[in-house]
C-alpha positions in Angstrom: -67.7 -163.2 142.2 -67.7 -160.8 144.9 -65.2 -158.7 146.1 -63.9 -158.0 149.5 -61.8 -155.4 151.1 -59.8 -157.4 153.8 -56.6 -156.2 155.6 -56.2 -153.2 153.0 -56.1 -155.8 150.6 -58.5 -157.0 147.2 -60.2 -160.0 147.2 -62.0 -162.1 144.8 -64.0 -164.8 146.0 -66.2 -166.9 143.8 -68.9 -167.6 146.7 -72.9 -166.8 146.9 -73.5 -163.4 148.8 -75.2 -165.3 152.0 -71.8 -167.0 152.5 -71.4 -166.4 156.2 -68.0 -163.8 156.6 -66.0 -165.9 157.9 -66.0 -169.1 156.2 -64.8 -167.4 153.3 -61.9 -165.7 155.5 -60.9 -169.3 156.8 -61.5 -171.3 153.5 -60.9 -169.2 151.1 -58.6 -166.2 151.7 -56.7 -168.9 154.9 -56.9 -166.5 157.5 -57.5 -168.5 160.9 -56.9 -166.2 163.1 -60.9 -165.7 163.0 -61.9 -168.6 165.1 -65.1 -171.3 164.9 -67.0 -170.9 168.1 -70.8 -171.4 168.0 -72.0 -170.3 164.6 -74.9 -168.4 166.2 -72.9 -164.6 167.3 -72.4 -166.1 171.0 -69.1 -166.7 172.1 -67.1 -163.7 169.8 -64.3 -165.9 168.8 -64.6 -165.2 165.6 -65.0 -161.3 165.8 -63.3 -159.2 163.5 -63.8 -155.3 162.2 -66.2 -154.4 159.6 -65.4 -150.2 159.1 -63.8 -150.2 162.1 -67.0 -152.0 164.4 -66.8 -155.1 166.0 -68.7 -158.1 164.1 -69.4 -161.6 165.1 -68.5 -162.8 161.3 -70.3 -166.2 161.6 -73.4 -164.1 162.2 -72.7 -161.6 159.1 -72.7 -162.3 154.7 -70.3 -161.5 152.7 -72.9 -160.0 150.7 -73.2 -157.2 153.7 -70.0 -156.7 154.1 -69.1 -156.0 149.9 -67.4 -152.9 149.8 -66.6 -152.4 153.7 -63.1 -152.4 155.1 -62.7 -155.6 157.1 -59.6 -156.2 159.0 -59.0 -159.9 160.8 -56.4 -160.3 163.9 -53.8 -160.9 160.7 -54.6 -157.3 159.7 -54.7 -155.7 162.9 -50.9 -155.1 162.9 -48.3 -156.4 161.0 -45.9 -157.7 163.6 -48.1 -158.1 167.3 -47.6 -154.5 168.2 -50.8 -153.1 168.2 -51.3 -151.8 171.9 -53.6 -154.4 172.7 -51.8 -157.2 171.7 -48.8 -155.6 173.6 -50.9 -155.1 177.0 -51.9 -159.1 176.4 -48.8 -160.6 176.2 -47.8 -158.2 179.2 -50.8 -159.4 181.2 -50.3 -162.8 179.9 -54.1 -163.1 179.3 -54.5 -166.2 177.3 -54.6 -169.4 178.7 -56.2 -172.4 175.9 -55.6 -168.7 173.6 -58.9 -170.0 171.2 -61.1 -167.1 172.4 -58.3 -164.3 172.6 -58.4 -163.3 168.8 -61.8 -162.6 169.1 -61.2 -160.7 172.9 -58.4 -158.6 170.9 -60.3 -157.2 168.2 -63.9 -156.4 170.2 -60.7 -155.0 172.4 -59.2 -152.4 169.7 -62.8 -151.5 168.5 -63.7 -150.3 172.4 -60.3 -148.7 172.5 -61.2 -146.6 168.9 -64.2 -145.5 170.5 -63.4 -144.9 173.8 -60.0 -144.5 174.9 -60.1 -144.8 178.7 -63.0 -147.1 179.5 -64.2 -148.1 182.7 -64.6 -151.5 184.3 -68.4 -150.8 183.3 -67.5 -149.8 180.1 -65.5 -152.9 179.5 -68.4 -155.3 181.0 -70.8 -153.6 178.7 -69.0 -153.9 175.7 -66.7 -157.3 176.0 -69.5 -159.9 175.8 -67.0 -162.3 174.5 -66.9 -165.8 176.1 -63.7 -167.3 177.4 -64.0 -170.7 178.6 -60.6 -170.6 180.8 -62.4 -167.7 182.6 -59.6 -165.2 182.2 -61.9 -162.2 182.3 -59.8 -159.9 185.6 -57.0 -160.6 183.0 -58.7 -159.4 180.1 -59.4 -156.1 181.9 -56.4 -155.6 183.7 -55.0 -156.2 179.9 -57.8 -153.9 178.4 -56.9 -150.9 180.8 -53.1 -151.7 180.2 -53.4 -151.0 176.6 -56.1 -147.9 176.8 -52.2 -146.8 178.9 -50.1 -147.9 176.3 -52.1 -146.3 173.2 -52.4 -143.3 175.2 -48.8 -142.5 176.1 -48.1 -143.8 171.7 
């Protein structure tokens, strides 16, 4: 058994530690927010937040991530107000929507570490793929929310 610290909540999961992250947040604890992309860290669909960093969890075990605080696009906020998800339904980023979980939380973790980022900034860091090619959106919606958690 190994436990997991997931959306402030404890987790039990009766899965061997190379268990890739986020199988075990799909088909065990049924959170599908986290998306299957490519399996190989690529695309960032299925990024979520290991102590507050952005992590490709197909790439990462849940025997590294034991003990860490994870938080999944379910535990980002409680009802869709998180800044970021405010600045992309403003924006009206998504388009198919499969890659936008992923975009939200690589997102939040550039926000935490840098609060007004440039379109350089946001290139640099935002390697997440979006099929639809919504990428002006996604930083037109990236700079909205650096706006809206500033003025919060």
């Amino acid at each position: 058994m190994i436990t997991l610290e997931v959306n402030r909540n404890s987790h039990k999961v009766d899965v061997t530690p190379g268990t890739p992250l986020l199988w075990v947040l799909r088909d065990h604890l049924k959170l599908h927010g986290t998306k299957y992309g490519c399996g190989i860290e690529q695309c960032g669909a299925c990024t979520v937040h290991v102590n507050g960093r952005a992590v490709r969890s197909c790439g990462i075990t849940v025997g590294e991530v034991a003990g860490k605080a994870i938080t999944t696009i379910e535990g980002l906020s409680p009802d869709s107000t998180h800044p970021v998800q405010q600045a992309w339904i403003e924006v009206d980023v998504p388009q198919c929507g499969y890659c936008q979980t992923g975009m939200i939380m690589a997102t939040a973790a550039l926000l935490e570490r840098n609060s007004m980022p440039s379109d350089r900034d946001i290139d640099r860091t935002i390697s997440n793929i979006c099929r639809c090619g919504t990428y002006n959106q996604v930083r037109q919606a990236i700079h909205r929310a650096a706006q809206l958690k500033e003025g919060a």
